[in-house]
KOLVEXMI-753052 format. One line per 2 residues: number of its first residue (from 1); their letters; for each residue x, y, z of N, C-alpha, C. Coordinates in Angstrom, 3 decimals. Layout:
<dovos>
NUM) A) X/Y/Z/X/Y/Z/X/Y/Z; ... $
</dovos>
This chain:
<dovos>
1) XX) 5.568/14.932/9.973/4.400/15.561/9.372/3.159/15.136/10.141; 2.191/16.027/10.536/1.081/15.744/11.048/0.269/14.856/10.112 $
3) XX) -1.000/14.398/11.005/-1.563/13.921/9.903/-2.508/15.087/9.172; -3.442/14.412/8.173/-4.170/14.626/7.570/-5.957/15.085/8.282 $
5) XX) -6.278/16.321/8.265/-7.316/17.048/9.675/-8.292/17.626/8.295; -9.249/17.211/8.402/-10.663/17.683/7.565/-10.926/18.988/8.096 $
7) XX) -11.171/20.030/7.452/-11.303/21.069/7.827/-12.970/21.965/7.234; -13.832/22.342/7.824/-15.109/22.627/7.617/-15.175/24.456/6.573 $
9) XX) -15.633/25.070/5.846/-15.454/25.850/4.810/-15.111/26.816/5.201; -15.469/27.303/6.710/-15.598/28.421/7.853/-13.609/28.402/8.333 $
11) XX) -13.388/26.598/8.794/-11.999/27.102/9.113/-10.791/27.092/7.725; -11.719/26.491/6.533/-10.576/26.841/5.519/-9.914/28.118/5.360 $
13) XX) -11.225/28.937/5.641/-11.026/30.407/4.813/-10.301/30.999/5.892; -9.946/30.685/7.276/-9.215/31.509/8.163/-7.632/31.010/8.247 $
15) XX) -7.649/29.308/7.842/-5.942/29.017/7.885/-5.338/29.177/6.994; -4.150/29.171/7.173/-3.054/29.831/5.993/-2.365/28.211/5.448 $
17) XX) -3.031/27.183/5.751/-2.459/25.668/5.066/-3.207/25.532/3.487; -2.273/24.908/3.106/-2.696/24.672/1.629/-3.820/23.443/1.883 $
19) XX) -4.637/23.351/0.894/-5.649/22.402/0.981/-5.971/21.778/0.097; -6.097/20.426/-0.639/-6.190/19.663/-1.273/-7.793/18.746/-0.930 $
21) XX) -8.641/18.989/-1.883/-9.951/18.226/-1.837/-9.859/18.078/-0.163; -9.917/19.182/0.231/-10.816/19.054/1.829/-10.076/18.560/2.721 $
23) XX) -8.353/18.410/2.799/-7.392/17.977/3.004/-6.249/18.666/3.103; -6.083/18.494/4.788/-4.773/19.705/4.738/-3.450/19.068/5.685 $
25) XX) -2.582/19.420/4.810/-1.331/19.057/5.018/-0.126/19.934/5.898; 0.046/19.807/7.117/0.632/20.716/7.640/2.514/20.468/7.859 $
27) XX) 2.659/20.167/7.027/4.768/20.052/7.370/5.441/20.370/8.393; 6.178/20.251/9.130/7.294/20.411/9.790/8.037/21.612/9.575 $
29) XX) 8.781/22.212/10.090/9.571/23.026/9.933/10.876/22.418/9.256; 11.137/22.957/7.726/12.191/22.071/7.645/12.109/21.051/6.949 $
31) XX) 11.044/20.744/6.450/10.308/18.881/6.321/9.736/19.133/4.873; 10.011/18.827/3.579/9.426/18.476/2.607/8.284/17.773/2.123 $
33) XX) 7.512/18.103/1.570/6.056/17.114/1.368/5.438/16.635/0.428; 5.042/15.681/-0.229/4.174/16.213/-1.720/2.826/15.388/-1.450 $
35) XX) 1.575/17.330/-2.069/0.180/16.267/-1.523/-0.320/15.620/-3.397; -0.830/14.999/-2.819/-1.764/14.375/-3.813/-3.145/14.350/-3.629 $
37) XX) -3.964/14.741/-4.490/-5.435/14.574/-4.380/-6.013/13.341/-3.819; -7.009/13.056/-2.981/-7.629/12.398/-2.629/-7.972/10.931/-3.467 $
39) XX) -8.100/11.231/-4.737/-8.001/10.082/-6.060/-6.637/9.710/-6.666; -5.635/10.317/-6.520/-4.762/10.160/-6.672/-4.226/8.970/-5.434 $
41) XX) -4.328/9.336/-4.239/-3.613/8.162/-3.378/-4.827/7.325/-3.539; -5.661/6.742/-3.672/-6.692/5.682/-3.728/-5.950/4.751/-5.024 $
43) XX) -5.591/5.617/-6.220/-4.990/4.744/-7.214/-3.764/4.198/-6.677; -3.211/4.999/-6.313/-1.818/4.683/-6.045/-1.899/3.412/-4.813 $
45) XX) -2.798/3.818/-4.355/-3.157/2.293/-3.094/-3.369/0.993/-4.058; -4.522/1.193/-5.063/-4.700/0.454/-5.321/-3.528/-1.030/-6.663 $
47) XX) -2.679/0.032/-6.953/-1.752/-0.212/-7.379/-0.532/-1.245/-6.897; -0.390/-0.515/-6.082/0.418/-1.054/-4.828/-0.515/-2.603/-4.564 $
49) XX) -1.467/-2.407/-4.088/-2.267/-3.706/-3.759/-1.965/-4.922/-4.935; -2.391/-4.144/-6.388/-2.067/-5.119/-7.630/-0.846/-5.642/-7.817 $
51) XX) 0.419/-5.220/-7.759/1.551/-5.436/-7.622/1.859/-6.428/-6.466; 1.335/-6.197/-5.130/1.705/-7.130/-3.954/1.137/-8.678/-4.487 $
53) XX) 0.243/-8.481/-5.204/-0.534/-9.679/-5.839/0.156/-10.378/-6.732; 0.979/-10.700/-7.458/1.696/-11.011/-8.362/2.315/-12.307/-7.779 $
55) XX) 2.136/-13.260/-8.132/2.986/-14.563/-7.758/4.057/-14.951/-8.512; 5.267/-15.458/-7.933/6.218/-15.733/-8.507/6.499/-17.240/-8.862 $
57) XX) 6.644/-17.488/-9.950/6.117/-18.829/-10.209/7.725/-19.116/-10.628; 8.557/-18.584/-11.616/10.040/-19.109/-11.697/11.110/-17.809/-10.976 $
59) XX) 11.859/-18.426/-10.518/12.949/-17.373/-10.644/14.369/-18.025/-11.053; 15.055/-18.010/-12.090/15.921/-18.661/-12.213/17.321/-17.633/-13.461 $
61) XX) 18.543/-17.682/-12.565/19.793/-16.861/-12.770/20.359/-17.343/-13.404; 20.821/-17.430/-14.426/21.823/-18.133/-14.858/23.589/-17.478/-15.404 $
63) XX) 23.921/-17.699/-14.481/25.461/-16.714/-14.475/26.316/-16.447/-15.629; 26.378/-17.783/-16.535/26.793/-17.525/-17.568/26.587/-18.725/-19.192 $
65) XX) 25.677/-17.904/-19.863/24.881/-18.961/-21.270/26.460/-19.035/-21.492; 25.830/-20.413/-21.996/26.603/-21.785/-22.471/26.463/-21.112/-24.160 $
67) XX) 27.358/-20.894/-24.837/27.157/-21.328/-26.714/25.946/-21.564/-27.325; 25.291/-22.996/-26.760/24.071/-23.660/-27.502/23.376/-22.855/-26.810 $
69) XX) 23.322/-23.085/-26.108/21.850/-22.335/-25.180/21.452/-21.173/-25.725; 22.392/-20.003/-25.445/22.670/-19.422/-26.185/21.861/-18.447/-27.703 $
71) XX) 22.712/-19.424/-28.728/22.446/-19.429/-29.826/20.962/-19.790/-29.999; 20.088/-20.509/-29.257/18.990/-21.252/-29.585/18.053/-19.595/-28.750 $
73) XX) 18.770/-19.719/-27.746/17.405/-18.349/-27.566/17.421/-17.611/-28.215; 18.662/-17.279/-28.923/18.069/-15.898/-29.689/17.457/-16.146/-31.088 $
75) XX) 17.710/-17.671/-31.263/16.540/-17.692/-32.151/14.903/-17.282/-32.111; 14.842/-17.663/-30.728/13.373/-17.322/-30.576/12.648/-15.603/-29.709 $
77) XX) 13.936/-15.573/-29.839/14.468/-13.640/-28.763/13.352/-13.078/-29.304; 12.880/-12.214/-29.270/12.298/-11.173/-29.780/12.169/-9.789/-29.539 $
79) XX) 13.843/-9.837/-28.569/14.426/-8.511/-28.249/15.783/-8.341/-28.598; 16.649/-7.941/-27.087/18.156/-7.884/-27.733/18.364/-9.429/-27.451 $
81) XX) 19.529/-9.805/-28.246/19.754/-11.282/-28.323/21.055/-11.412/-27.297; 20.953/-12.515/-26.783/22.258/-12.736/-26.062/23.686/-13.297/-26.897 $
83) XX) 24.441/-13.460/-26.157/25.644/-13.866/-26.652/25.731/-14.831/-25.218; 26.849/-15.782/-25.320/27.864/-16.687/-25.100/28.304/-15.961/-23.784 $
85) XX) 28.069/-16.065/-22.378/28.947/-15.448/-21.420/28.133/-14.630/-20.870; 26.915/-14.209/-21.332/25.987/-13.648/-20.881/25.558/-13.829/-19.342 $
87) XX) 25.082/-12.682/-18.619/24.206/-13.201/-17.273/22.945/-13.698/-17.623; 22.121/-14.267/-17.118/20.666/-14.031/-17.830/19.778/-14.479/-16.543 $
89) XX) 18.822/-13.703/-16.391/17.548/-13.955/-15.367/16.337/-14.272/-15.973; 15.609/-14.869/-15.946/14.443/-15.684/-16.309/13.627/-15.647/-15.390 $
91) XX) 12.314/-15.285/-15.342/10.991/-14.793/-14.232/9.933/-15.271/-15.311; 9.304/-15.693/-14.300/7.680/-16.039/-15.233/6.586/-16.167/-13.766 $
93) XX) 5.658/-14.996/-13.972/5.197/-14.455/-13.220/3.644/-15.275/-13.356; 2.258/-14.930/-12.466/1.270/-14.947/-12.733/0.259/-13.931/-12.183 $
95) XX) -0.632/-13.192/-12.096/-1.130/-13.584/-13.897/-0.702/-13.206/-14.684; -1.021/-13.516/-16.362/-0.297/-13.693/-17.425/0.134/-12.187/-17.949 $
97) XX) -0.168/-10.998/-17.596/-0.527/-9.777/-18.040/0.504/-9.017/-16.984; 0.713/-9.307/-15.848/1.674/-8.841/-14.876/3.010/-8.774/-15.340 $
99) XX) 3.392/-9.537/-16.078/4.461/-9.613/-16.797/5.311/-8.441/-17.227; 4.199/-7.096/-17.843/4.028/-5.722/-18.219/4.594/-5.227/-17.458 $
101) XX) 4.337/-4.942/-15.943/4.449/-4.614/-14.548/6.463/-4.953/-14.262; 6.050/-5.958/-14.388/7.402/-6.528/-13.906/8.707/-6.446/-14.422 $
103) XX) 8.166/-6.068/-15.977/9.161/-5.872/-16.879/9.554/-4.525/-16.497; 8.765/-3.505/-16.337/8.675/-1.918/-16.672/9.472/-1.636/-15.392 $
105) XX) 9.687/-2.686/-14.037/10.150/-2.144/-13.285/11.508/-3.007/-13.071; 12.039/-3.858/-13.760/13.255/-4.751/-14.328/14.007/-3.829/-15.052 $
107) XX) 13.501/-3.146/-15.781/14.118/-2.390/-17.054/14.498/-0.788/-16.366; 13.600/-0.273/-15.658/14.318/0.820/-14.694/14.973/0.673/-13.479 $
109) XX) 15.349/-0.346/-13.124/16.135/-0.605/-12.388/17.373/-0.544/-12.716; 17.832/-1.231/-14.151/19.461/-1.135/-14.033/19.332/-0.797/-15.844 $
111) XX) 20.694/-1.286/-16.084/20.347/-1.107/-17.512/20.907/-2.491/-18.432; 19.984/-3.659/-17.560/19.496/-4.758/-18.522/19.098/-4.462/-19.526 $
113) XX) 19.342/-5.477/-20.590/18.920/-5.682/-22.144/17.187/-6.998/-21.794; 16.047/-6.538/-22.510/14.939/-7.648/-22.713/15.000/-8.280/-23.673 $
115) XX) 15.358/-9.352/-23.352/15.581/-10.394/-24.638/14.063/-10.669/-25.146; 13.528/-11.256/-23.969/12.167/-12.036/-24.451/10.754/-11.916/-23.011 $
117) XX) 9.671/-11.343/-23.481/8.712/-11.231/-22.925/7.917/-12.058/-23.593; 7.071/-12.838/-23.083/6.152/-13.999/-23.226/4.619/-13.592/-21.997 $
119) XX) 3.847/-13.220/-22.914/2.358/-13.088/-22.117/1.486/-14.355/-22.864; 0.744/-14.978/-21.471/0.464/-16.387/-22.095/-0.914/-16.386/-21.567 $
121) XX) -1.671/-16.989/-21.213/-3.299/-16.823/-20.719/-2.949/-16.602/-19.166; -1.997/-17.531/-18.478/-1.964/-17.903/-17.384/-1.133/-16.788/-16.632 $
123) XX) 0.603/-17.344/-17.197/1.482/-17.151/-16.835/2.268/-16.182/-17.847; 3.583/-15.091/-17.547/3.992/-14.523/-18.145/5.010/-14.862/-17.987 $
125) XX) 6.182/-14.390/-19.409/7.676/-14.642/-18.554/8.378/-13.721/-19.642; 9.754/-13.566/-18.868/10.751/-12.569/-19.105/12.197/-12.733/-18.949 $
127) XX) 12.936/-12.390/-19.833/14.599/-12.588/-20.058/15.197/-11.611/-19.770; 16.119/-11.184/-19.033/16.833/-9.916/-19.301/18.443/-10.304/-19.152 $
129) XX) 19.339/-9.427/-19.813/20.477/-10.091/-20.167/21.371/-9.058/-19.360; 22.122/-9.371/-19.586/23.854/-8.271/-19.026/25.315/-8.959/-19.292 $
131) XX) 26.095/-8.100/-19.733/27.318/-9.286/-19.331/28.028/-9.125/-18.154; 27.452/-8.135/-17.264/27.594/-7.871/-15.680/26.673/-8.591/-14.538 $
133) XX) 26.697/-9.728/-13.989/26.229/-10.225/-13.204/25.166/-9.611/-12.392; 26.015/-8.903/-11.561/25.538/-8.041/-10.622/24.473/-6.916/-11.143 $
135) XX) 24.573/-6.594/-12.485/23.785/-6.062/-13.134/22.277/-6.528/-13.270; 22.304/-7.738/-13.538/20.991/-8.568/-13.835/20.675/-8.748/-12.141 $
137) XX) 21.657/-9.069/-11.442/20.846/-9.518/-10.250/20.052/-8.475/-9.277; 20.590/-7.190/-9.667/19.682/-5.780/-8.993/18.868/-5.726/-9.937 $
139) XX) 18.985/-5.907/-10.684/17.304/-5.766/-11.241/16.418/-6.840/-10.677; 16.566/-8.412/-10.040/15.606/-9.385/-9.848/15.550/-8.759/-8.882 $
141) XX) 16.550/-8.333/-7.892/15.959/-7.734/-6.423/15.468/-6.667/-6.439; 15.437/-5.639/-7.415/14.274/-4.679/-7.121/12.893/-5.382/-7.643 $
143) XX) 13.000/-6.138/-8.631/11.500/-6.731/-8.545/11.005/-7.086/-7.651; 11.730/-8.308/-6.983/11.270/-9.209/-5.816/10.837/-8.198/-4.920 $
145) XX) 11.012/-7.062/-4.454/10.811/-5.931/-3.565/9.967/-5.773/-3.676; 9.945/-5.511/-4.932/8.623/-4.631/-5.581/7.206/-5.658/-5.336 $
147) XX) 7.069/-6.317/-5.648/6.164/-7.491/-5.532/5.693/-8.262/-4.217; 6.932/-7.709/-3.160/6.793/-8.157/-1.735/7.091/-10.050/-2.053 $
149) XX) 7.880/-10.079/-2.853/8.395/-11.906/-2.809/9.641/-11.732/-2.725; 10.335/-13.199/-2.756/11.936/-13.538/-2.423/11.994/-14.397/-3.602 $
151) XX) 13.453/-14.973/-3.670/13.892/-16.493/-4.198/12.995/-17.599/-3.388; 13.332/-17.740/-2.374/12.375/-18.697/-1.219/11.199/-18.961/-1.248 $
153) XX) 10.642/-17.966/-1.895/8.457/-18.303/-2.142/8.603/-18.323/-3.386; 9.665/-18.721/-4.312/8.901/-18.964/-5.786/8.626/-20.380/-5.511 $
155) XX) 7.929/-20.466/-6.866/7.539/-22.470/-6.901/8.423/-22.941/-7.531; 8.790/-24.369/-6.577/9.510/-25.240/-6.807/9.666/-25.876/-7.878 $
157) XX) 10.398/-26.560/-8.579/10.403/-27.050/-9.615/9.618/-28.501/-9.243; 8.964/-29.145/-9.901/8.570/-30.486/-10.163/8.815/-31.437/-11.449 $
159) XX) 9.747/-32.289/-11.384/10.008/-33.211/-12.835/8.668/-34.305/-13.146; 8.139/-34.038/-14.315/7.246/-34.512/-14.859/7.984/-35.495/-14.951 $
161) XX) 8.896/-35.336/-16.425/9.134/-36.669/-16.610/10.860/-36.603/-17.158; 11.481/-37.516/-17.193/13.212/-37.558/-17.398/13.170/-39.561/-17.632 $
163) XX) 13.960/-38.986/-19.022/14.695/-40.192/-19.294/15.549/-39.974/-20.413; 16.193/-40.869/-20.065/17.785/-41.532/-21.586/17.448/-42.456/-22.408 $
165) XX) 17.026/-42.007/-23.566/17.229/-42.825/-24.743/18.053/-43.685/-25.525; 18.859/-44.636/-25.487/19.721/-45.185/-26.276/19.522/-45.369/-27.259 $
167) XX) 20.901/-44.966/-28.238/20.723/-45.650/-29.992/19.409/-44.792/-30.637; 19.120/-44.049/-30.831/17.646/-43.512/-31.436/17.442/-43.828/-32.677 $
169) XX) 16.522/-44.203/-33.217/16.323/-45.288/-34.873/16.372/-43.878/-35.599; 16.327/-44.170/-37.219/16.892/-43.428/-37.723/14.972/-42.957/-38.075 $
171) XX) 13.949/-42.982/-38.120/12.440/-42.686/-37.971/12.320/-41.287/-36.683; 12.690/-42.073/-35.333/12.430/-41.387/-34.316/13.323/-39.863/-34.592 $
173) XX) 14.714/-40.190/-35.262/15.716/-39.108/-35.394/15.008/-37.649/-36.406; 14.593/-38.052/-37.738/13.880/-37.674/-38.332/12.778/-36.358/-38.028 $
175) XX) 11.461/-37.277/-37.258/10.293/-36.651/-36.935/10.950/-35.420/-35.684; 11.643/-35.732/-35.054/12.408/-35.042/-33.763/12.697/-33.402/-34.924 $
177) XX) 13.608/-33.896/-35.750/14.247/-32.927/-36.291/12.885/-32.355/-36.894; 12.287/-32.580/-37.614/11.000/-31.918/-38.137/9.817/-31.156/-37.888 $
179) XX) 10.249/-31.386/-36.192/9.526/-30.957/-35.687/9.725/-29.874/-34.400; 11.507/-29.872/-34.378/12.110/-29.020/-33.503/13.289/-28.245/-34.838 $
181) XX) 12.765/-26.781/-35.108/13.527/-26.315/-36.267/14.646/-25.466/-35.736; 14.520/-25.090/-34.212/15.204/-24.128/-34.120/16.821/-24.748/-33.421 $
183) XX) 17.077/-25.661/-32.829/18.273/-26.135/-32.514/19.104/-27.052/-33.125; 20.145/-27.831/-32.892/20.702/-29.235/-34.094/19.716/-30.270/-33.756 $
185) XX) 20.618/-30.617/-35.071/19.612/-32.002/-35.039/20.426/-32.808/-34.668; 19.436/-33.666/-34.223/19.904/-35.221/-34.088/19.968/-36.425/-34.686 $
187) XX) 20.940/-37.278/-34.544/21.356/-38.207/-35.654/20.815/-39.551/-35.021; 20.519/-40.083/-36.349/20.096/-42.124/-35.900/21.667/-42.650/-35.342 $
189) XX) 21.357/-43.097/-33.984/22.225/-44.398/-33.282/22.982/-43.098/-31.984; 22.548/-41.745/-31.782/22.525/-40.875/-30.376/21.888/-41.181/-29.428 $
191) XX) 21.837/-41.353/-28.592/21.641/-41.234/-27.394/20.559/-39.621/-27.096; 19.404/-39.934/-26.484/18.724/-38.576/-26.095/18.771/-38.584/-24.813 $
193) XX) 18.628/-37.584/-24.746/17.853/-37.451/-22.834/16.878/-36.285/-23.163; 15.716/-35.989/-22.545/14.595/-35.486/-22.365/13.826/-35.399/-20.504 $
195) XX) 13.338/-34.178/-20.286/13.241/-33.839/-19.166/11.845/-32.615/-19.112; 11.238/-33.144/-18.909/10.044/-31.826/-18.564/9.681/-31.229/-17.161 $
197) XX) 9.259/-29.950/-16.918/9.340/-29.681/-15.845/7.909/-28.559/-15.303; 7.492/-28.179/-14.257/6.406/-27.472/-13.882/7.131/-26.819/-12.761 $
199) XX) 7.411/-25.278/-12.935/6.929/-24.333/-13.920/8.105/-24.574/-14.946; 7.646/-23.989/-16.227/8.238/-24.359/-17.178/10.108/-23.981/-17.849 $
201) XX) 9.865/-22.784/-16.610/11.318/-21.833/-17.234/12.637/-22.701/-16.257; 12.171/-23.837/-15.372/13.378/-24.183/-14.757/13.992/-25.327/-15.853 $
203) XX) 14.004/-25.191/-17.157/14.429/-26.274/-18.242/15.951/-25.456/-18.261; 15.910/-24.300/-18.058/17.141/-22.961/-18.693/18.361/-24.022/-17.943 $
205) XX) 18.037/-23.391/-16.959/18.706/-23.845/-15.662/19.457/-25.691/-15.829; 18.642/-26.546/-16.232/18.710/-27.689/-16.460/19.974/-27.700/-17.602 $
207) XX) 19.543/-26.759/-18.848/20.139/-26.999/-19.780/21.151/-26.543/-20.076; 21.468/-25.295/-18.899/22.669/-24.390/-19.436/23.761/-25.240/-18.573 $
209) XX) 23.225/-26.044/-17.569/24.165/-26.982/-16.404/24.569/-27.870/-17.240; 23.757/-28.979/-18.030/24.364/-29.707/-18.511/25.559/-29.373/-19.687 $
211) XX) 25.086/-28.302/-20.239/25.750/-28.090/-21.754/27.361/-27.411/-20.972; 27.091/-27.388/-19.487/28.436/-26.922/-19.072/28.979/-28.212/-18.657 $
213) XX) 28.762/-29.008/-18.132/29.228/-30.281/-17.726/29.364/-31.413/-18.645; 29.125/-31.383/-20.044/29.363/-32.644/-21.123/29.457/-31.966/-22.331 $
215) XX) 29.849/-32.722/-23.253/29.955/-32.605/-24.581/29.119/-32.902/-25.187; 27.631/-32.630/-25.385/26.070/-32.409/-25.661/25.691/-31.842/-26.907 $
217) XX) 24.607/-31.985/-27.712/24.338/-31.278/-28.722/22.466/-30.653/-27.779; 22.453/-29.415/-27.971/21.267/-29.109/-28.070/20.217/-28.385/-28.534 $
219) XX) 19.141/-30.043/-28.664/17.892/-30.089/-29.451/17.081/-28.912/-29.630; 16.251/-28.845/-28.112/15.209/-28.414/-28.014/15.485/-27.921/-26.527 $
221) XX) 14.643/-26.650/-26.497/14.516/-26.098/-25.037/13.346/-25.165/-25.343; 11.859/-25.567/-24.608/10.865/-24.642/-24.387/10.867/-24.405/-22.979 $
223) XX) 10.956/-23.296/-22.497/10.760/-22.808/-21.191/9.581/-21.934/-21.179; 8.687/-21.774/-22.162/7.358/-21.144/-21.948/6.061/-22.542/-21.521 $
225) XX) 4.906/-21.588/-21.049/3.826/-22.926/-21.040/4.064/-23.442/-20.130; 2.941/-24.342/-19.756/2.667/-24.876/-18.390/3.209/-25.711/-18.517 $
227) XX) 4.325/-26.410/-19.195/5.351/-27.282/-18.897/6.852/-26.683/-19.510; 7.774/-27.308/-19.290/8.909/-26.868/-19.598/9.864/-27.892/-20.431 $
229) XX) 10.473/-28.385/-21.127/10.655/-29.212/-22.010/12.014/-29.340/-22.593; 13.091/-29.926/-22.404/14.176/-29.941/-22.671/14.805/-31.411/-23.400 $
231) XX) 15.587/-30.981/-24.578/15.499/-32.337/-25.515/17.370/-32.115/-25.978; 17.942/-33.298/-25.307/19.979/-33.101/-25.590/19.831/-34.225/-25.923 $
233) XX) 21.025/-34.120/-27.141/21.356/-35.237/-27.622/23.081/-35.577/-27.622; 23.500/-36.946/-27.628/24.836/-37.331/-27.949/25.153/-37.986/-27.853 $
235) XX) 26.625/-38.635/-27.599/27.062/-40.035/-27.597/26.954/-40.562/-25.854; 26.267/-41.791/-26.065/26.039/-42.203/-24.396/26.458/-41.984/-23.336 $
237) XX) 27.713/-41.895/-23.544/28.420/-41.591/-21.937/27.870/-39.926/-21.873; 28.489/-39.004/-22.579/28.268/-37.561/-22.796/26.855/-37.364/-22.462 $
239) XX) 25.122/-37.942/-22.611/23.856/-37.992/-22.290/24.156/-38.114/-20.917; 24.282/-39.475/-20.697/24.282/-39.660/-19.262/25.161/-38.634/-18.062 $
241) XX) 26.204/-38.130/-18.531/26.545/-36.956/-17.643/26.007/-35.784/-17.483; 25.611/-35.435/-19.013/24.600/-34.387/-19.231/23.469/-34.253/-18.313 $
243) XX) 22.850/-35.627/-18.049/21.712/-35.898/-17.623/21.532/-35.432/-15.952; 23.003/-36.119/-15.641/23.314/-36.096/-14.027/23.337/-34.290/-13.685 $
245) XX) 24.038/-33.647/-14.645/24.043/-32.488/-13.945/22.785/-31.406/-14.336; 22.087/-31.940/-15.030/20.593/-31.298/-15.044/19.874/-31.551/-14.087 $
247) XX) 19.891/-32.571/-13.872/19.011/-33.276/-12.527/19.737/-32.714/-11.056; 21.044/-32.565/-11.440/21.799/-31.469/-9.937/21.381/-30.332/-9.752 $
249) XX) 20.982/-29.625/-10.810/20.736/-28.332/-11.152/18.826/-28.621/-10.994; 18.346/-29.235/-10.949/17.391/-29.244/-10.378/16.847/-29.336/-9.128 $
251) XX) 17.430/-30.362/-8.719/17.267/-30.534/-6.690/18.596/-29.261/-6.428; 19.386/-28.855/-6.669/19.759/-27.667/-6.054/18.970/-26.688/-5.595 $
253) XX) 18.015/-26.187/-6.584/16.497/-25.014/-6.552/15.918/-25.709/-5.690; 15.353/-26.999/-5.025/14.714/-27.230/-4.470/15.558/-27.038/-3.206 $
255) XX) 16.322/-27.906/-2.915/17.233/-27.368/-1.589/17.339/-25.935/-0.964; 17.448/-24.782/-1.964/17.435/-23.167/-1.681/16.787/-22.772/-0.802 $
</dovos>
């Protein structure tokens, strides 16, 4: 297709090209075209521009929810809920409103289920489920496309803070439970482990590893917010393995 040739009022009225706001489009023989008004591609530029803008702050797959895990998101779902065996992709974008964007083009991509959209001041984030792998994962790669990012330029995980609790008094057991309603509770003389993280959604990842590698009860898991927050409980040995393969599942993402 040629380009685009401004044409003065004298040679409009003598060519036989269609003309669009002062704009003429001449095709190929053979060659299909579609014009758009002059305001029309300016939006559409500018669109494109907004979208390239979008930073990817988590990206994290998780091949297949664990039971607890699980069960605890769809407590807080506020879409379709997962099940046990599930794929699940987790994105938390910035800025906080892009989220919209990202979803709308997640969701026409394949035919993922949205568990959970989270728009926050900052940051946004998003769940989408399948029990087809490959399902969830063409949808992250038409995002990532879409956005002009990879796996490779999201941000890294950083551990705030990680430790193992021994024996937990029967006070500390209590306030824990009272204050985390949506997972089990935990009992006086367990063992905790606790782990926070920046950006916040790489806790999933942490937690769905461990709850695959030990015999764990789990507490608490916030993966929204500028931190990320993960709270397992159990009998000592079972923590401490728990612990090891969260922390694997963490320097793994960094290694990528």
């Amino acid at each position: 297709m040629k380009g685009l040739t401004s044409f003065n009022n004298g040679e409009r009225r003598l060519s036989g090209s269609s003309l669009v706001t002062g704009s003429e489009v001449a095709p190929q023989a053979g060659a299909s075209c579609v014009i758009t008004t002059d305001s029309e591609k300016s939006l559409v530029s500018r669109q494109a521009s907004h979208v390239q803008q979008i930073e990817l702050r988590s990206y994290v797959f998780l091949d297949s929810l664990q039971p607890q895990l699980a069960a605890y998101m769809g407590t807080v779902s506020q879409g379709f809920l997962p099940i046990p065996g599930d794929a699940c992709l987790w994105m938390e974008v910035s800025p906080g409103m892009a989220v919209h964007r990202v979803t709308d083009i997640a969701l026409k991509a394949s035919n993922v289920r949205l568990g959970q959209m989270v728009v926050e001041r900052a940051f946004g984030s998003l769940a989408l489920y399948h029990r087809d792998q490959s399902t969830v994962l063409h949808s992250g790669d038409v995002v990532l496309d879409a956005i002009g990012s990879s796996v490779s330029r999201r941000t890294k995980p950083q551990v705030s803070w990680t430790e193992v609790i021994r024996a937990i008094t029967p006070d500390h057991a209590v306030l824990i439970n009272r204050q985390n309603r949506r997972g089990s509770m935990i009992q006086s003389g367990m063992s905790m482990f606790i782990l926070e993280t920046e950006p916040a959604g790489y806790v999933l990842m942490a937690a769905n590893e461990a709850e695959k590698a030990s015999n764990i009860t789990v507490v608490d898991v916030k993966g929204v917010g500028a931190f990320g927050r993960l709270t397992l409980a159990g009998k000592e040995g079972d923590v401490e393995e728990a612990a090891a393969a969260a922390m694997r599942a963490i320097d793994l993402i960094n290694r990528q």
